[in-house]
C-alpha positions in Angstrom: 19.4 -2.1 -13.7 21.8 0.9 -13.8 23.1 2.7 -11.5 21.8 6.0 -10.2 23.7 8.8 -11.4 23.8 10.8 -7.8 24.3 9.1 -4.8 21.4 11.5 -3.0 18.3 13.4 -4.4 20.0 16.6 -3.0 23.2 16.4 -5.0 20.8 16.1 -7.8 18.9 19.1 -6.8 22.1 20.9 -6.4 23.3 20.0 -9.6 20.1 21.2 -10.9 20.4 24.5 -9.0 23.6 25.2 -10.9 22.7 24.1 -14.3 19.3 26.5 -14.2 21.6 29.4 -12.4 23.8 28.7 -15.6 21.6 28.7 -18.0 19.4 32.0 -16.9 23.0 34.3 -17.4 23.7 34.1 -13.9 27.2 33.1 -14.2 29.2 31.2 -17.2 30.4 27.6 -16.6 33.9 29.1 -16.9 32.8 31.1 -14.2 31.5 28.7 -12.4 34.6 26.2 -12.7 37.0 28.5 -11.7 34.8 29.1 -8.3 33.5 25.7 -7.9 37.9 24.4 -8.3 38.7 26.9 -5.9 36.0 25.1 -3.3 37.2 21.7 -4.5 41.0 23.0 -3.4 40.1 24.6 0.0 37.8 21.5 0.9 39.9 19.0 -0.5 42.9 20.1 1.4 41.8 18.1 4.4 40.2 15.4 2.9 40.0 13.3 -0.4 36.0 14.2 -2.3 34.7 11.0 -3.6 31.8 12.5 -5.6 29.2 11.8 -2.4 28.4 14.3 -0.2 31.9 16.2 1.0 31.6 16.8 -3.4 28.0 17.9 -3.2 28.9 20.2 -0.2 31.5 21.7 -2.0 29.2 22.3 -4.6 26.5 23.9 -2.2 29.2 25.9 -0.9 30.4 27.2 -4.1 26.8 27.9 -5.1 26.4 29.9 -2.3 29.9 31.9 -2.8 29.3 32.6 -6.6 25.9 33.9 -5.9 26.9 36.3 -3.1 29.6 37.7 -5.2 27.1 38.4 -7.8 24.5 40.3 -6.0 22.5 36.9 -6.2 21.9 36.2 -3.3 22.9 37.9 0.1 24.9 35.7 3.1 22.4 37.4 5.6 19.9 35.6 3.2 21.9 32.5 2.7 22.1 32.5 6.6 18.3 32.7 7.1 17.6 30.0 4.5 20.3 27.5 6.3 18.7 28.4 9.7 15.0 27.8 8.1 16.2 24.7 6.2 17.8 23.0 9.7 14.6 24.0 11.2 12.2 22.1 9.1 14.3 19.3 8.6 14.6 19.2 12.5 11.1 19.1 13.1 9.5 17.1 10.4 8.4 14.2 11.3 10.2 10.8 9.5 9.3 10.2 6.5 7.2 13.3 5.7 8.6 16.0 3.2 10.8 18.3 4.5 9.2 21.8 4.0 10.1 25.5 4.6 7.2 27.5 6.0 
């Protein structure tokens, strides 16, 4: 049996995110590199990224920085989606799908 390739379905979904965001013109991979390694350096500077989640936050957090500084999405909207997000996950019950009204 093989390994999975991500250690949790949301760095998947993440890298997924990216890839489609990529791949619909909304930013190049060089683009996306040269945000995404400026993350990496700001995160990494107190603390090593293994890959698990302080890497998939990174990622998140680039996502959200390259899509705000192109007109993407706004942080007032990021914001609202965060505050939504915590709120579902907070009150779903265990072992239900976590959903956004």
């Amino acid at each position: 049996m093989t390994e999975p390739v991500f250690g949790a379905p949301w760095h998947a979904q993440a890298f997924a995110l990216a890839v489609s965001l990529e791949a619909g013109g909304a930013f190049t991979w060089p683009e996306w590199t040269q945000v995404f390694g400026a993350v990496l350096a700001e995160h990494g500077l107190s603390k090593e990224l293994d890959g698990g989640d302080d890497y998939f936050i990174a990622w998140v957090a680039a996502l959200e920085r390259i899509c705000t500084e192109r007109g993407i999405a706004g942080a007032k909207d990021l914001s609202a989606l965060r505050d939504a997000w915590e709120n579902a996950y907070l009150t779903t019950p265990h072992g239900e799908p976590v959903r956004i009204a």
